[in-house]
PDB file of N, CA, C and O in Angstrom:
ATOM      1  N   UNK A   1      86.833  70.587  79.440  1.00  0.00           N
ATOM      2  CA  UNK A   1      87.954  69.726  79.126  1.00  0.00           C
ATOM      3  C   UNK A   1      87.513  68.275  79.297  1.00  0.00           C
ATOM      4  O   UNK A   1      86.811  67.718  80.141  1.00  0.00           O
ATOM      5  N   UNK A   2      88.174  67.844  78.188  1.00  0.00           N
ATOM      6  CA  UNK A   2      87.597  65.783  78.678  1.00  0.00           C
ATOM      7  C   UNK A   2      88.391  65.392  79.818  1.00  0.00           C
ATOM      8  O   UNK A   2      89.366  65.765  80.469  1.00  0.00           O
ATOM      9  N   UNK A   3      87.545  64.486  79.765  1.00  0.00           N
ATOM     10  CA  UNK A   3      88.047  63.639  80.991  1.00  0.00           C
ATOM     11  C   UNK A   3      89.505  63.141  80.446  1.00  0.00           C
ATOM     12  O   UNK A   3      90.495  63.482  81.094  1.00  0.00           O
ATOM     13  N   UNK A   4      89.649  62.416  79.379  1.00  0.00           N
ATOM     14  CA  UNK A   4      90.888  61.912  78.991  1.00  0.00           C
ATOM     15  C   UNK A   4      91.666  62.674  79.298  1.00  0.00           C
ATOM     16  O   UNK A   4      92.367  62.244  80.214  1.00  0.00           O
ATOM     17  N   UNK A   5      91.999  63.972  78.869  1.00  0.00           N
ATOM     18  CA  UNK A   5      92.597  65.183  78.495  1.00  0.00           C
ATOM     19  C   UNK A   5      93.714  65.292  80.478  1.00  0.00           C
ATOM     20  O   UNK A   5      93.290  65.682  81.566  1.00  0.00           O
ATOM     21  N   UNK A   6      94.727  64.902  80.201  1.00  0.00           N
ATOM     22  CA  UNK A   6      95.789  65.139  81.784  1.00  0.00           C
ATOM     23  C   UNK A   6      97.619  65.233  80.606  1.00  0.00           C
ATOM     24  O   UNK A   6      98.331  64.714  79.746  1.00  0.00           O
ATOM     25  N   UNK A   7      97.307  66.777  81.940  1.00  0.00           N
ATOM     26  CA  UNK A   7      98.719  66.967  81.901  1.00  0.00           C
ATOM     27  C   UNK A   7     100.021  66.189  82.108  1.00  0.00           C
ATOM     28  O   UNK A   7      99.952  65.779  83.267  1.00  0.00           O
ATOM     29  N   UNK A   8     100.927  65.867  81.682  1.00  0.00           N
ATOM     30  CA  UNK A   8     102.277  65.257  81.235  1.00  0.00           C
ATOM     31  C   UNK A   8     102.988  65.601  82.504  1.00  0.00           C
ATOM     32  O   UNK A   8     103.292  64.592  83.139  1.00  0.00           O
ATOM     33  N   UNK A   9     103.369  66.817  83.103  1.00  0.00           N
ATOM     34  CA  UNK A   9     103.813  67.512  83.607  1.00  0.00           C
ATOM     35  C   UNK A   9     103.522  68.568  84.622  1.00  0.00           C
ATOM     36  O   UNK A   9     102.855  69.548  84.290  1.00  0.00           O
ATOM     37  N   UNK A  10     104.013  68.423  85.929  1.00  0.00           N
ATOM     38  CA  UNK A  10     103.785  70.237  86.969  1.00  0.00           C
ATOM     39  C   UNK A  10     103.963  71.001  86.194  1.00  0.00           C
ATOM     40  O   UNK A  10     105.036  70.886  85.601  1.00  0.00           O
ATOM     41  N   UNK A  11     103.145  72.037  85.827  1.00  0.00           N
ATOM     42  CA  UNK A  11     103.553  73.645  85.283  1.00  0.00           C
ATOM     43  C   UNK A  11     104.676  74.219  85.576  1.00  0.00           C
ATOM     44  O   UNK A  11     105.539  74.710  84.848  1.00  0.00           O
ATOM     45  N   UNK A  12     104.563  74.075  87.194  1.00  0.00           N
ATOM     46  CA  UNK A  12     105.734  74.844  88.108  1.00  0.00           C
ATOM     47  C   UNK A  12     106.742  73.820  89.015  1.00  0.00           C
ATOM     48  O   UNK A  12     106.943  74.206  90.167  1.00  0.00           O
ATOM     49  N   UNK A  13     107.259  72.811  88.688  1.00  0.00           N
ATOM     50  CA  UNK A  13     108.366  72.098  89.109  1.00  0.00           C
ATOM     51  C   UNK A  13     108.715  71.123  87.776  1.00  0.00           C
ATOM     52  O   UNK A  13     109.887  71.020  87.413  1.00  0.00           O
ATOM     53  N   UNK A  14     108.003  70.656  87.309  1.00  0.00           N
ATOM     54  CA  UNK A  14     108.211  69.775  86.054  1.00  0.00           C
ATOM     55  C   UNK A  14     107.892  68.393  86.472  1.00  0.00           C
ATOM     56  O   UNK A  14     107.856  67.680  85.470  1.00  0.00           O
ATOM     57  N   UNK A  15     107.680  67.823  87.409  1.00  0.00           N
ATOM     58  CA  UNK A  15     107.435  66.828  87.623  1.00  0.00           C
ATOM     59  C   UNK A  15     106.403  66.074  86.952  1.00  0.00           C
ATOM     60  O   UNK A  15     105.601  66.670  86.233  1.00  0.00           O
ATOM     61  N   UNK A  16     106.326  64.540  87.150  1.00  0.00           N
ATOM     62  CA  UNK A  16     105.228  63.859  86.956  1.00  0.00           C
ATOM     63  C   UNK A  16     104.446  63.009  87.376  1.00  0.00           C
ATOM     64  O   UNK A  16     103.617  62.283  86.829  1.00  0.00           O
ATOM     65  N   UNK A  17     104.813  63.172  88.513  1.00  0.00           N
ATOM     66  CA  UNK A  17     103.865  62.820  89.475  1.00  0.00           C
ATOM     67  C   UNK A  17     102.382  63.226  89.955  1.00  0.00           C
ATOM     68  O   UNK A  17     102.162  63.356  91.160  1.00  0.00           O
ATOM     69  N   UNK A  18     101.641  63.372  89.259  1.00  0.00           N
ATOM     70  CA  UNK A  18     100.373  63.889  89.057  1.00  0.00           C
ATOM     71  C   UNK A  18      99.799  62.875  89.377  1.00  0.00           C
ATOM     72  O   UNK A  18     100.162  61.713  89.192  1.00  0.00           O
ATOM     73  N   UNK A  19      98.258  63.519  90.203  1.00  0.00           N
ATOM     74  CA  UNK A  19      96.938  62.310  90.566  1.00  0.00           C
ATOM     75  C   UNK A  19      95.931  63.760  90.484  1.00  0.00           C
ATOM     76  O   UNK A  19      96.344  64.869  90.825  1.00  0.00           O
ATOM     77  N   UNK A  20      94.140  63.412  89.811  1.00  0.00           N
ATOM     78  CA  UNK A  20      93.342  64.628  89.967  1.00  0.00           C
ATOM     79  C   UNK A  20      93.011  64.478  90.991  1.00  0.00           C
ATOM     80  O   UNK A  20      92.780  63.429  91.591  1.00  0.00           O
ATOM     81  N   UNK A  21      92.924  65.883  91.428  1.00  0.00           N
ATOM     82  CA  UNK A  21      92.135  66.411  92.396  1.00  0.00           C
ATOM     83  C   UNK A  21      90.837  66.208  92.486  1.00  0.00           C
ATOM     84  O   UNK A  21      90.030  66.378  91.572  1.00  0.00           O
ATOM     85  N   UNK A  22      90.492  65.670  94.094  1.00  0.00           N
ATOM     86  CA  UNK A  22      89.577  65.146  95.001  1.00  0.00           C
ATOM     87  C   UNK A  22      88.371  66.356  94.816  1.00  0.00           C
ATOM     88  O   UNK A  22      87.179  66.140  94.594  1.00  0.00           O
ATOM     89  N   UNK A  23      89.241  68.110  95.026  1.00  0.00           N
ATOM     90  CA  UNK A  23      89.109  69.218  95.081  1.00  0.00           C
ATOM     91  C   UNK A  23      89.245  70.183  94.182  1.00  0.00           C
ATOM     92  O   UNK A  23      90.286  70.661  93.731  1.00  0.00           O
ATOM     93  N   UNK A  24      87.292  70.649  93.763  1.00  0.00           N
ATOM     94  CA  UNK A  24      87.603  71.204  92.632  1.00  0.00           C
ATOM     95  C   UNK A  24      86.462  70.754  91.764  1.00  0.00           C
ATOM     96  O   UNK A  24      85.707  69.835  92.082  1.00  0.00           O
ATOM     97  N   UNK A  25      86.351  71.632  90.360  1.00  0.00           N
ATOM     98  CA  UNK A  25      85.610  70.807  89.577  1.00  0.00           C
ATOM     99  C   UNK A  25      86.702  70.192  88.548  1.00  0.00           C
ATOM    100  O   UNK A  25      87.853  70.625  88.600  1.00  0.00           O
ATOM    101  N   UNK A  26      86.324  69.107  87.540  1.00  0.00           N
ATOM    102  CA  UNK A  26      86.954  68.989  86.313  1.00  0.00           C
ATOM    103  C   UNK A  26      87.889  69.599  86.383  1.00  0.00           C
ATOM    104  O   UNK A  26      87.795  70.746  86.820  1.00  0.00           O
ATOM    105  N   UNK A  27      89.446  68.962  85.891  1.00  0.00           N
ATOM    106  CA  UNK A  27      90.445  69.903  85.581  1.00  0.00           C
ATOM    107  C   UNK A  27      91.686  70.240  86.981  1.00  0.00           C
ATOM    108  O   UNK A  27      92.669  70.940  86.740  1.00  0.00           O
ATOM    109  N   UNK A  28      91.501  69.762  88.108  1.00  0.00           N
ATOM    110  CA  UNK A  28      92.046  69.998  88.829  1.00  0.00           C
ATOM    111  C   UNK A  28      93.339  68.616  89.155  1.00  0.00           C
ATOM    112  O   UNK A  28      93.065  67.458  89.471  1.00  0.00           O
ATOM    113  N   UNK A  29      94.321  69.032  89.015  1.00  0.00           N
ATOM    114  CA  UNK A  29      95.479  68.067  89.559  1.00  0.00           C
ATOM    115  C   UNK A  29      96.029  68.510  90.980  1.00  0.00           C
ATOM    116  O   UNK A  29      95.563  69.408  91.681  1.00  0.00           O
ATOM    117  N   UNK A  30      97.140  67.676  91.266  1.00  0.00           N
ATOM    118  CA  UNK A  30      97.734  67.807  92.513  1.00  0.00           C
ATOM    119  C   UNK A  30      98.716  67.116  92.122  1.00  0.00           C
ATOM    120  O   UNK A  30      98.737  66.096  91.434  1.00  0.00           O
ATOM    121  N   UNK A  31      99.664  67.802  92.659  1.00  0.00           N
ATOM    122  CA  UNK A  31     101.728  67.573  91.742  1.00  0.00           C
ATOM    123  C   UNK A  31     102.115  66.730  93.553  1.00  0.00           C
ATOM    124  O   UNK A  31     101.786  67.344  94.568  1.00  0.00           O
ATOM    125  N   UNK A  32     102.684  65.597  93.629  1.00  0.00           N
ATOM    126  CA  UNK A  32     103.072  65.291  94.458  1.00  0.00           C
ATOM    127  C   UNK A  32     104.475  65.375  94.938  1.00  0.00           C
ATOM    128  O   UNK A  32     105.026  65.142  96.014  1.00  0.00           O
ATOM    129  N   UNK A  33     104.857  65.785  93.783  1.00  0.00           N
ATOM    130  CA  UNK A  33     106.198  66.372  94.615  1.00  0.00           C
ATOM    131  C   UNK A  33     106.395  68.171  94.860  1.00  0.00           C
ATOM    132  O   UNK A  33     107.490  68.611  95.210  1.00  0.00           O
ATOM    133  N   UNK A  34     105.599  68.787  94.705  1.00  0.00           N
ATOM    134  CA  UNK A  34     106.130  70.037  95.357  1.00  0.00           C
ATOM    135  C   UNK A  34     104.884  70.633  95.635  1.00  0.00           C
ATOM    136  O   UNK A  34     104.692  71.846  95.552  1.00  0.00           O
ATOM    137  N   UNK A  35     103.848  69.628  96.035  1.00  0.00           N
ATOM    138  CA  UNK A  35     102.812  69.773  96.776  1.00  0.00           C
ATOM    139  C   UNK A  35     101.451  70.858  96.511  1.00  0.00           C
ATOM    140  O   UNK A  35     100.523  71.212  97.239  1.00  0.00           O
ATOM    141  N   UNK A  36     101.786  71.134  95.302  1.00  0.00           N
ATOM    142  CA  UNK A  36     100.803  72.458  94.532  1.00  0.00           C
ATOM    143  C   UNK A  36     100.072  71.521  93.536  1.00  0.00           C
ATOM    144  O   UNK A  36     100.370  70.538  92.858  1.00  0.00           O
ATOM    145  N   UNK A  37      98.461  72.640  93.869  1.00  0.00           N
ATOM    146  CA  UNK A  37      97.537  72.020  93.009  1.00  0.00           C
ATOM    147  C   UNK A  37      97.022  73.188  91.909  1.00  0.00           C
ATOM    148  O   UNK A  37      96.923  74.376  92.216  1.00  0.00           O
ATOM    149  N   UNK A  38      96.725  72.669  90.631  1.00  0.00           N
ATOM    150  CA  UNK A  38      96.138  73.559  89.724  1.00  0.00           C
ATOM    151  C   UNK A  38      95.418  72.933  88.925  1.00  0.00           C
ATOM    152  O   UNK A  38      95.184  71.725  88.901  1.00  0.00           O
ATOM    153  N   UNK A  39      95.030  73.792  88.214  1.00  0.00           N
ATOM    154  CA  UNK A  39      93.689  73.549  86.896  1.00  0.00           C
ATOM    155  C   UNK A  39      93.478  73.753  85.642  1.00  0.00           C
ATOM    156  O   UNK A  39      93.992  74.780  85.198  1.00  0.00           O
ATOM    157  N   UNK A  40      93.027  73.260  85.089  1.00  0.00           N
ATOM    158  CA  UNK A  40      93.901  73.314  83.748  1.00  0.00           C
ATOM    159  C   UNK A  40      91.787  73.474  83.030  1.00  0.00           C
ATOM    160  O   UNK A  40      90.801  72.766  83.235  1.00  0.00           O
ATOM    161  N   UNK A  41      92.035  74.923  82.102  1.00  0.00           N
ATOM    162  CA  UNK A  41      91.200  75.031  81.199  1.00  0.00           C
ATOM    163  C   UNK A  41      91.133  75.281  79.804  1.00  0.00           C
ATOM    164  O   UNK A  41      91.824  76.079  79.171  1.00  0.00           O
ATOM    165  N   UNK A  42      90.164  74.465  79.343  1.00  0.00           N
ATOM    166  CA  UNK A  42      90.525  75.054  77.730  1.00  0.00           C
ATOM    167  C   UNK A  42      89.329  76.228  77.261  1.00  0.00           C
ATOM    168  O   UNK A  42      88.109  76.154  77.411  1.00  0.00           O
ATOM    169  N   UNK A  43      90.126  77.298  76.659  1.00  0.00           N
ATOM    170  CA  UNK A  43      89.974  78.078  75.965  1.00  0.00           C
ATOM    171  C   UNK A  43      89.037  78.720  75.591  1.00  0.00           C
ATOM    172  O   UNK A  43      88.229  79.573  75.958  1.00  0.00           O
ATOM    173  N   UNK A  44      89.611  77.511  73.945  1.00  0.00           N
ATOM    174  CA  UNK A  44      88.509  77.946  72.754  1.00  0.00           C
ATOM    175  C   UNK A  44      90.096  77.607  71.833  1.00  0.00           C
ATOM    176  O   UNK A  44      91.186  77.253  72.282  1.00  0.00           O
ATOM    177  N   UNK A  45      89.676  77.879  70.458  1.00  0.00           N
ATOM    178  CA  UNK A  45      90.360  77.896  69.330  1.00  0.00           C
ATOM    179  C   UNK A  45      90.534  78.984  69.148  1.00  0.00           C
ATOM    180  O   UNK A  45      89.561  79.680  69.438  1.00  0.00           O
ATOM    181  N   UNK A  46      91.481  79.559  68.733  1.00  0.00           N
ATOM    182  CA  UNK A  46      92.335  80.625  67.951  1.00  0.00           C
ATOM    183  C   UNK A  46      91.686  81.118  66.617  1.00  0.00           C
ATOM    184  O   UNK A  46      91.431  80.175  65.868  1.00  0.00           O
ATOM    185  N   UNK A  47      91.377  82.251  66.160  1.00  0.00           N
ATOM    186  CA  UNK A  47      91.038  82.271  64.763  1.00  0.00           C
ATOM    187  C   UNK A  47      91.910  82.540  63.914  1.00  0.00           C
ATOM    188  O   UNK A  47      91.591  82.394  62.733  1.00  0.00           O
ATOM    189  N   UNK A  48      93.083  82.948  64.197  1.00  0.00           N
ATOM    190  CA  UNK A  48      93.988  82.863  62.973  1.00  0.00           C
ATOM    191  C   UNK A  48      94.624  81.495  62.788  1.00  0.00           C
ATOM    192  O   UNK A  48      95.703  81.488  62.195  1.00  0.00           O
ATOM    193  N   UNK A  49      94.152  80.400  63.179  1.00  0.00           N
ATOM    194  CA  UNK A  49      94.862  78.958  62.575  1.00  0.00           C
ATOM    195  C   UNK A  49      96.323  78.949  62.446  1.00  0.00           C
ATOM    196  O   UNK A  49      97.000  79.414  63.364  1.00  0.00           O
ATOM    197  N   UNK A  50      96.865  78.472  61.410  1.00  0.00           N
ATOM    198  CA  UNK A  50      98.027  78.271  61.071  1.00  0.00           C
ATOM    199  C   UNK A  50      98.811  79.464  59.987  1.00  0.00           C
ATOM    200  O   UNK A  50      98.170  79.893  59.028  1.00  0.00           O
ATOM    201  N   UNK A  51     100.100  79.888  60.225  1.00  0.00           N
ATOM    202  CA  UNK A  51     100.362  80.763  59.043  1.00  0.00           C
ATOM    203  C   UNK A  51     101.301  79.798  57.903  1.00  0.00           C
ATOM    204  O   UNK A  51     101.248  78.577  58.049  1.00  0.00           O
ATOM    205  N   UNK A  52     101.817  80.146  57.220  1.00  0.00           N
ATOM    206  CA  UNK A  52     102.354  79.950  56.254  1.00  0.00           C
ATOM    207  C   UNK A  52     104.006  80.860  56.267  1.00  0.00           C
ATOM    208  O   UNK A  52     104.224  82.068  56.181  1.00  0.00           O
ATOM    209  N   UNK A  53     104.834  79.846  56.393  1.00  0.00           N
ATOM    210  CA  UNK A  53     106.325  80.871  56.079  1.00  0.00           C
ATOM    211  C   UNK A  53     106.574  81.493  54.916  1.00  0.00           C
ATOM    212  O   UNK A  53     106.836  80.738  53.980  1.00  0.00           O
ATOM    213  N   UNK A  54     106.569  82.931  54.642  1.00  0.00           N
ATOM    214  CA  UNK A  54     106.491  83.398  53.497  1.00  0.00           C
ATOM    215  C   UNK A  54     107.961  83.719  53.406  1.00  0.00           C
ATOM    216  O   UNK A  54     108.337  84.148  52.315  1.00  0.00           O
ATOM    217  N   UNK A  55     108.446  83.647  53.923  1.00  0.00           N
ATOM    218  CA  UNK A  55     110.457  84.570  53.889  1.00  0.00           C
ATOM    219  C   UNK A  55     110.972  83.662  52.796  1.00  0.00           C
ATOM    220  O   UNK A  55     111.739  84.273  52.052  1.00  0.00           O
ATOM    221  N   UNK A  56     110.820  82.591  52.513  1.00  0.00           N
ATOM    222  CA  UNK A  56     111.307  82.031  51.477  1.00  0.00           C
ATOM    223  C   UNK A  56     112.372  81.187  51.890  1.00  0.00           C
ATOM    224  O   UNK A  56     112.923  80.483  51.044  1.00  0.00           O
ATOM    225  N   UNK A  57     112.897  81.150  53.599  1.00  0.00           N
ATOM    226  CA  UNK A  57     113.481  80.497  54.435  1.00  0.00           C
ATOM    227  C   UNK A  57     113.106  79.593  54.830  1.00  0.00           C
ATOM    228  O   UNK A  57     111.930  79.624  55.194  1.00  0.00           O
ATOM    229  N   UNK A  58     113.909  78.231  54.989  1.00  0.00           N
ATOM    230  CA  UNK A  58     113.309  76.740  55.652  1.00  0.00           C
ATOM    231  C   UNK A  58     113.580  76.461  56.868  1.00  0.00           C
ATOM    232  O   UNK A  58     113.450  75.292  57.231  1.00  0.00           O
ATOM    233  N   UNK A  59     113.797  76.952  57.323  1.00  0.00           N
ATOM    234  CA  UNK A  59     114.368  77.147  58.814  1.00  0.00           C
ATOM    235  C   UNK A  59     115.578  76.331  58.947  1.00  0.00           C
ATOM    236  O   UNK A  59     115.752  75.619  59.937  1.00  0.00           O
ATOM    237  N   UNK A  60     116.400  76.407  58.006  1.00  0.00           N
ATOM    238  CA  UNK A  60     118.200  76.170  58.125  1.00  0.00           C
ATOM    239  C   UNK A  60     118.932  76.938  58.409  1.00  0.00           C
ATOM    240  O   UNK A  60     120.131  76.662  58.455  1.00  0.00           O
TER     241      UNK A  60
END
């Protein structure tokens, strides 16, 4: 994950009070208001991409 790359938001309270973690490699935050730390990894890409709405519906 880049360095740029920080979560908006706690996973698990919603907050935004976020600073990274001291502790840890890459990827690690610490939520200051409900005192839990986590880590955030990426993946990979998906191989089915994007679909296409075939129903013939626009979503109205």
């Amino acid at each position: 994950m880049s360095e740029r790359a920080a979560p908006f938001y706690c996973p698990y309270c919603g907050d935004e009070d976020l600073r990274p973690s001291e502790q840890g490699h890459g990827g690690a935050w610490e939520c200051a208001a409900c005192n839990r730390a986590f880590q955030l990894k990426f993946l990979g890409l998906l191989t089915r991409g994007l679909q296409r709405d075939t129903s013939g519906r626009n979503g109205t």
